[in-house]
C-alpha positions as a printed Julia matrix, in Angstrom:
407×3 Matrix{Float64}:
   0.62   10.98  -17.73
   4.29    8.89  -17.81
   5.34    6.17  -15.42
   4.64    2.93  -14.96
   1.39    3.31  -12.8
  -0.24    5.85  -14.99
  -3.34    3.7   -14.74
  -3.75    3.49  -11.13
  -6.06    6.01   -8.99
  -5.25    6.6    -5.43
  -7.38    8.03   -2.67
  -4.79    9.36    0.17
  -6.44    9.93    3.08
  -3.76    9.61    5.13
  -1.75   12.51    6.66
   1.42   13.43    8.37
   4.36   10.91    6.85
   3.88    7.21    6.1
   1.15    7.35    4.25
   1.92   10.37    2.31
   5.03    9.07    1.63
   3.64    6.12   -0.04
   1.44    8.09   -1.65
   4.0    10.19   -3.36
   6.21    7.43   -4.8
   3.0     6.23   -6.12
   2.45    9.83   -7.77
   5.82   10.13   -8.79
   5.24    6.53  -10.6
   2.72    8.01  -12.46
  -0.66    7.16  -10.6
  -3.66    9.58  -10.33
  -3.09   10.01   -6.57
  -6.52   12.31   -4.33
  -5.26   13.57   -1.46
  -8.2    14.54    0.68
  -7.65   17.01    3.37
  -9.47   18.77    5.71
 -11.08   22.19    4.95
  -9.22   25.17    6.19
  -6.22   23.1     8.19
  -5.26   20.46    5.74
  -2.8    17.71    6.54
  -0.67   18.34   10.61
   2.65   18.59    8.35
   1.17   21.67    6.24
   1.98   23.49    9.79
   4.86   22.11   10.93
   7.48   25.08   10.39
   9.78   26.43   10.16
  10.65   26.58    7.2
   8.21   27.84    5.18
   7.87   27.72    1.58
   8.19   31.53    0.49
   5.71   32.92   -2.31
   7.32   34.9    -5.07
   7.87   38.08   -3.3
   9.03   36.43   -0.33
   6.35   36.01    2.23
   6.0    32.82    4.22
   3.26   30.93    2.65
   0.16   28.33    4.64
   3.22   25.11    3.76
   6.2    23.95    5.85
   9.09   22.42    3.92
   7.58   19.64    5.73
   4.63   18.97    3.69
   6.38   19.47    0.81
   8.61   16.74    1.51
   5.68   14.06    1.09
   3.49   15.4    -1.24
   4.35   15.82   -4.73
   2.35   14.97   -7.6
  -0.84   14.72   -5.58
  -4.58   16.73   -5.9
  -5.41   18.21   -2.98
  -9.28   18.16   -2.11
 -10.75   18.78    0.89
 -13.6    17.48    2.55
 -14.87   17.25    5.75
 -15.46   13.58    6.54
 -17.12   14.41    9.5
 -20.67   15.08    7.94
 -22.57   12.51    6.31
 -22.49   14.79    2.8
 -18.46   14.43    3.06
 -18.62   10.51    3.88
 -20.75   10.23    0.64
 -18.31   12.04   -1.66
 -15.81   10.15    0.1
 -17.25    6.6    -0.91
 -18.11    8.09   -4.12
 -14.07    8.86   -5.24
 -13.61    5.44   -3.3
 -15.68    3.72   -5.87
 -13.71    5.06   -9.04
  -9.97    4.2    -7.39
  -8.04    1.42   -7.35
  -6.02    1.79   -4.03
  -7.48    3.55   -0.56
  -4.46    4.74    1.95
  -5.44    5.55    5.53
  -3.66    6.12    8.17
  -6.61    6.77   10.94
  -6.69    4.91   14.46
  -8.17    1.05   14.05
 -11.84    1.53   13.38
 -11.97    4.87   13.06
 -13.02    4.82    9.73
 -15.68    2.93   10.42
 -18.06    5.54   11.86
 -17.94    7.38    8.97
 -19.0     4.23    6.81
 -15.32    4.63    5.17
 -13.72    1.38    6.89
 -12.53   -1.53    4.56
 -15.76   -3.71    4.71
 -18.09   -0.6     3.74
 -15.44    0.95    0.53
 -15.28   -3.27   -0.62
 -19.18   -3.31   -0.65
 -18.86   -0.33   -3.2
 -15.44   -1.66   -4.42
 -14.78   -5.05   -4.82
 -11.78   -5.01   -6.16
 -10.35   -2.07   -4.01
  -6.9    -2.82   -2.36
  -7.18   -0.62    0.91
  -4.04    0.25    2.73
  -4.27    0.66    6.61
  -1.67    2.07    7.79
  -1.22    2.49   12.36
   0.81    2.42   14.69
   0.96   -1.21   15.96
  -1.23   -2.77   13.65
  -5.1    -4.06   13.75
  -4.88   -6.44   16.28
  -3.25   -7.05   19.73
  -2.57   -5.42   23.13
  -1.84   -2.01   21.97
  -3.63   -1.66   18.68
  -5.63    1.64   20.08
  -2.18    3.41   20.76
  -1.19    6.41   19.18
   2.07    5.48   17.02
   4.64    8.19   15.73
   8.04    7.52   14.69
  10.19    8.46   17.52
   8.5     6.75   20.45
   8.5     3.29   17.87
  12.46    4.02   17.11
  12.57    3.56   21.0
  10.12    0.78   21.27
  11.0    -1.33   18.2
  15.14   -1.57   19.57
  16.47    1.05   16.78
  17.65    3.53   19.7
  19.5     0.75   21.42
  21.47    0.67   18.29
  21.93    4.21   17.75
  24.16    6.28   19.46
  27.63    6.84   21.03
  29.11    3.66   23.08
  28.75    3.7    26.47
  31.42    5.28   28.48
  32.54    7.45   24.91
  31.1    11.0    25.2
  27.4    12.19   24.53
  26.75    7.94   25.18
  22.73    7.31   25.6
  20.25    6.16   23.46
  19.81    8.37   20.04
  16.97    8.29   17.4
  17.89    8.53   13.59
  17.95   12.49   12.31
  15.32   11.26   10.12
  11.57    9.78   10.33
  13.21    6.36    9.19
   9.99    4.21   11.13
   7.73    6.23    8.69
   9.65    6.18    5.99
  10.11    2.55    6.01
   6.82    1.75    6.28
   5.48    4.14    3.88
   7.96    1.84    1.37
   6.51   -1.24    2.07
   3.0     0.09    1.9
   3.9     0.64   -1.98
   5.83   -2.94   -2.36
   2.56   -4.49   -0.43
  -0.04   -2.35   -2.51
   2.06   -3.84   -5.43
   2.28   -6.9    -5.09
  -1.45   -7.19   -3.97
  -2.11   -5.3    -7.71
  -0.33   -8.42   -9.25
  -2.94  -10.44   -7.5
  -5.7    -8.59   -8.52
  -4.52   -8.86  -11.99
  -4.55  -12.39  -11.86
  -7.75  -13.07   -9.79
  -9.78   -9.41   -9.85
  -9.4    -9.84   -5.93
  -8.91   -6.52   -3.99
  -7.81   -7.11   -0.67
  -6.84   -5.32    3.15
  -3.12   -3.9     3.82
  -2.77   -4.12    7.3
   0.71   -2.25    8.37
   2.16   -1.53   11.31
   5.09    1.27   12.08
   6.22   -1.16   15.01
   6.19   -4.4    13.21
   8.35   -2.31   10.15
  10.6    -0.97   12.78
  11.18   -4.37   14.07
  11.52   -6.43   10.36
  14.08   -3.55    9.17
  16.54   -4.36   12.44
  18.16   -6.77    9.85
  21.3    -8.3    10.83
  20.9    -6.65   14.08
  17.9    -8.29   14.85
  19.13  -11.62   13.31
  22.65  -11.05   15.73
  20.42  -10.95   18.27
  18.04  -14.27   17.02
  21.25  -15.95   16.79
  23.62  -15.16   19.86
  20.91  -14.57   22.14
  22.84  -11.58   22.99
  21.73   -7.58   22.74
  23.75   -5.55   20.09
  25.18   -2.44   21.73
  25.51    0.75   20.79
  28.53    1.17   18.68
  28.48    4.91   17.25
  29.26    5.17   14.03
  30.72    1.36   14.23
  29.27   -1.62   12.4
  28.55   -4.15   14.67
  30.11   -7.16   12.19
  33.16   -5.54   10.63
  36.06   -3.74   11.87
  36.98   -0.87   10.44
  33.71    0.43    9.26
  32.98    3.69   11.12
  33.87    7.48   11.09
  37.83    8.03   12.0
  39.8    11.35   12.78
  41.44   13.45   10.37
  43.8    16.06   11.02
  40.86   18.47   10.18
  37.46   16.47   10.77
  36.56   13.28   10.29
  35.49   10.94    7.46
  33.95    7.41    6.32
  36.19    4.19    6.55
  34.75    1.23    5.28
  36.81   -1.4     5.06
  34.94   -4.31    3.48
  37.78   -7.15    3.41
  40.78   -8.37    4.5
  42.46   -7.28    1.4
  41.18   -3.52    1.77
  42.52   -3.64    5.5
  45.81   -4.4     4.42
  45.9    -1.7     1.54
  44.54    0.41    3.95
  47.15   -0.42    7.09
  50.2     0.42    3.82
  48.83    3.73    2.85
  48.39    4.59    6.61
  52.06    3.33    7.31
  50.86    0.87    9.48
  51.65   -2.48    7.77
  52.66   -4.33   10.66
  49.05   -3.76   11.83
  47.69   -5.81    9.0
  50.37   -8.93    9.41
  49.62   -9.03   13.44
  47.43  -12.42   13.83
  45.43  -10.39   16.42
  44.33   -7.95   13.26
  44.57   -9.84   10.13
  40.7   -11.45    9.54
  37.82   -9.36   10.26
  36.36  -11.74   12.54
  39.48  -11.25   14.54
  39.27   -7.48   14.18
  36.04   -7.37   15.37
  36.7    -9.51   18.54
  39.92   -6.76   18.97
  37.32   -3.75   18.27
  38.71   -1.9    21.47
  42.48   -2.71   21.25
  42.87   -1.61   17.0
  40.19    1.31   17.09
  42.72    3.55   18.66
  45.84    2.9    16.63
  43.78    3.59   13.38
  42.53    6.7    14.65
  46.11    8.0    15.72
  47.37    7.17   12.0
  44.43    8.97   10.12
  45.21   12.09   12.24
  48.19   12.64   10.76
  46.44   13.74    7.7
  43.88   16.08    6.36
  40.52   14.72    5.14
  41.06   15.42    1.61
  44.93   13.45    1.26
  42.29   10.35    2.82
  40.02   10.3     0.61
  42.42   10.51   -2.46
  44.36    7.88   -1.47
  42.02    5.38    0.08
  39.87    6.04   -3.01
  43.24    5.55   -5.65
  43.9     1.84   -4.04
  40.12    1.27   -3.99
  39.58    1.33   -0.22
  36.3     2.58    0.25
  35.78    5.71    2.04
  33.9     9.1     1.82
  33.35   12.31    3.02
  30.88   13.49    5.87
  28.84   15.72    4.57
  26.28   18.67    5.15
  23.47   19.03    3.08
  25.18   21.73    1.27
  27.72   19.73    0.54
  25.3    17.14   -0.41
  24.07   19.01   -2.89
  26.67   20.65   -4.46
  28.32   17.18   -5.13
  28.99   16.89   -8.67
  27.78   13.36   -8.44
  24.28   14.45   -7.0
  24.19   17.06  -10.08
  24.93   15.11  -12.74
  21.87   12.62  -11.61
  19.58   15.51  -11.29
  18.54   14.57   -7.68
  16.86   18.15   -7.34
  13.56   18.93   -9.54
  11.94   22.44   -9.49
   8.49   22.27  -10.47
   5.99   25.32  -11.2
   3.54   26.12   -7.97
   1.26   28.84   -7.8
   2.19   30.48   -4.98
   6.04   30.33   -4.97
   6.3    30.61   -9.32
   9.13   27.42   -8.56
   9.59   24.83   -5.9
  12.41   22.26   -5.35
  12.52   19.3    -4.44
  14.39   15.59   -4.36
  13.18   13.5    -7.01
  12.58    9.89   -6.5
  15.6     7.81   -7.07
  14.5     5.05   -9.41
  15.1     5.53  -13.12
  12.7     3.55  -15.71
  14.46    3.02  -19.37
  10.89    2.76  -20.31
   8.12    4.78  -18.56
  10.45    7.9   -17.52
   9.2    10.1   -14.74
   7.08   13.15  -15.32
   7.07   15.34  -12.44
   4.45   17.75  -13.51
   2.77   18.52  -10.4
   3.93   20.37   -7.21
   2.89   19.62   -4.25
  -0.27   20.99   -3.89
  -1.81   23.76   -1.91
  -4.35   23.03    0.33
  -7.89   22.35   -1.93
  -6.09   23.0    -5.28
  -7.81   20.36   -7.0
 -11.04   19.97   -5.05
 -13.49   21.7    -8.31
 -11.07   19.87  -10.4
 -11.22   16.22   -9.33
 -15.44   16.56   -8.38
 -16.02   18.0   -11.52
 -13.47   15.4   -13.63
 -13.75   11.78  -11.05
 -17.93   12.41  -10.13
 -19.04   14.24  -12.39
 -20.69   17.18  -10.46
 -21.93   20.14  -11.89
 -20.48   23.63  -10.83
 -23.77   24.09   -8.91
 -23.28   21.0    -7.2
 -19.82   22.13   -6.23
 -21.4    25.56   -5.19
 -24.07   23.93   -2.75
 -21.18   21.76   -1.1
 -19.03   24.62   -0.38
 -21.89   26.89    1.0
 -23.31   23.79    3.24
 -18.86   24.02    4.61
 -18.27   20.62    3.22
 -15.28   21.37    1.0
């Protein structure tokens, strides 16, 4: 197996987003990753459709476009981890892994024997990932958490939206599950850097992860604009809260990405726009003053770049270095040539659709290239496979487990 973390094993038990996601860079980076699911249903996001993944005839198949999303380059097994035979094979792949992802409610592991303490008294050495909504301790630790409640909660939506008074103005969560997301990332950095340690000491160790406290540590300068004027950042559209212009302008036919990054890309800009005197007015000429004059300059940019179709824009801002872009659809997304040429869409073989695509990871080792091998799975593809292989059972073993409705 290539990558990097080709010597890893990973037991996913986590479903729906953060900690699949995590999961999947850490298949994509070459680790044995077990995704245990349970019998029949499998992981929420297997069911969350449309889309469906089509088969090769074209019939809708048992996987959204969802779960594909998250779970590349995984095994699927299932067991029921309600029964005291499932807890047992559980513990038993738990002992031969080097990393254990959960995503369950705080202790709810630990009626099945499958909490942190009872996988380290197998384990030593186990790093063990738990991943919740608000974390392991305080006043709301027994809350459900899912990404668009802690997008409102932990300030994001206060930040994202149109301006008050401009039209469709309110509160507005990101088109994508950003919370999870994020914290699916730094479950691989923690996981990580907690491998480093064990390296050095041969000390495993708990993850404990929050969505809200991500949420809240990825506000950035928002949250440090706040931590340092004392004052709320408001919702600016498209606008960037600490330079002026930086936002999505008018065209004569749509609209497209300004980002002026200096004072010497706002002049170029005001010259091509034929608004020099702009540039040279004291009121305009430093950011800081620009962004102080937000209301007041807004509106004369926008009246120049209507004057001219998206394309003459982005040709001319690009030709004096101004940086700028186009809005695009996914379509257009991925028909850019610069998203071909980096191969940004893998199709893998699956065995119910013959080929499946989807968006490779974005890091690129000079090294330990990425093999993406696998598809994600469908639902108890590996489960003979990784019994047989990780525990060593016996195909009547496998047979009694599946008769008694544990797999």
């Amino acid at each position: 197996m290539a990558g990097p973390l080709a010597h890893l094993k990973v037991l996913d038990l986590s479903r729906i987003l953060a900690g699949p996601w995590a999961g999947q860079v850490f298949a994509d980076f070459g680790a044995e990753v077990i995704k245990v699911e349970r019998p029949e249903r499998g992981d929420d996001t297997r069911h969350w459709g449309p889309p469906y993944l089509k088969d090769k005839v074209g019939n809708e198949t048992p996987d959204a476009a969802y779960y594909l999303s998250a779970n590349r380059g995984k095994k699927s097994v299932t067991v029921d981890i309600t029964t005291e035979a499932g807890q047992d094979l559980i513990r038993q792949m738990a002992a031969h892994c080097d990393i254990v992802l959960e995503n369950f409610k705080v202790g709810g592991l630990q009626k099945y024997g499958l909490d942190y303490a009872s996988i380290k008294a197998l384990n030593p050495a186990v790093i063990y990932c738990s991943i919740t909504g608000f974390g392991q301790t305080g006043p709301y630790k027994n809350h459900a958490g899912y990404d668009a409640m802690i997008q409102g909660m932990g300030g994001l939506m206060s930040i994202t939206g149109a301006a008050e008074g401009q039209p469709g103005a309110g509160p507005q969560k990101v088109g994508v599950a950003v919370a999870d997301l994020m914290t699916g990332m730094y479950a691989v950095s923690a996981v990580l850097a907690a491998e480093v340690y064990r390296q050095r000491t041969g000390l495993g160790q708990h993850i404990d992860l929050a969505l809200l406290d991500t949420q809240v540590a990825w506000l950035a300068n928002q949250a440090q604009n706040y931590l340092t004027s004392g004052k709320n950042p408001e919702r600016q559209g498209t606008g960037h809260p600490n330079i002026v212009p930086y936002q999505a302008v008018p065209s004569r036919d749509g609209y497209f990405m300004l980002a002026v990054g200096n004072d010497d890309q706002f002049k170029r800009f005001c010259d091509i726009a034929g608004i020099a005197d702009i540039a040279d007015n004291p009121a305009y000429a430093t950011n800081a003053a620009r962004v102080i004059a937000r209301a007041q300059l807004i509106p004369q940019i926008e009246e120049a770049t209507r004057q001219q179709d998206s394309a003459w824009w982005l040709e001319q801002l690009s030709d004096a270095h101004v940086p700028c872009g186009p809005i695009n659809t996914l379509d257009e997304v991925f028909a850019d040539p610069q998203v071909q040429v980096r191969e940004m869409v893998i199709e893998q073989d699956h065995p119910r659709a013959g080929k499946v695509k989807t968006v490779r990871n974005p890091v690129i080792f000079s090294e330990t290239a990425l093999d993406y091998r696998q598809a994600p799975p469908v639902l108890g593809e590996h489960t003979e496979e990784v019994l047989r292989e990780l525990l060593g059972k016996s195909a009547e073993q496998i047979a009694k487990l599946r008769e008694n409705g544990i797999l």
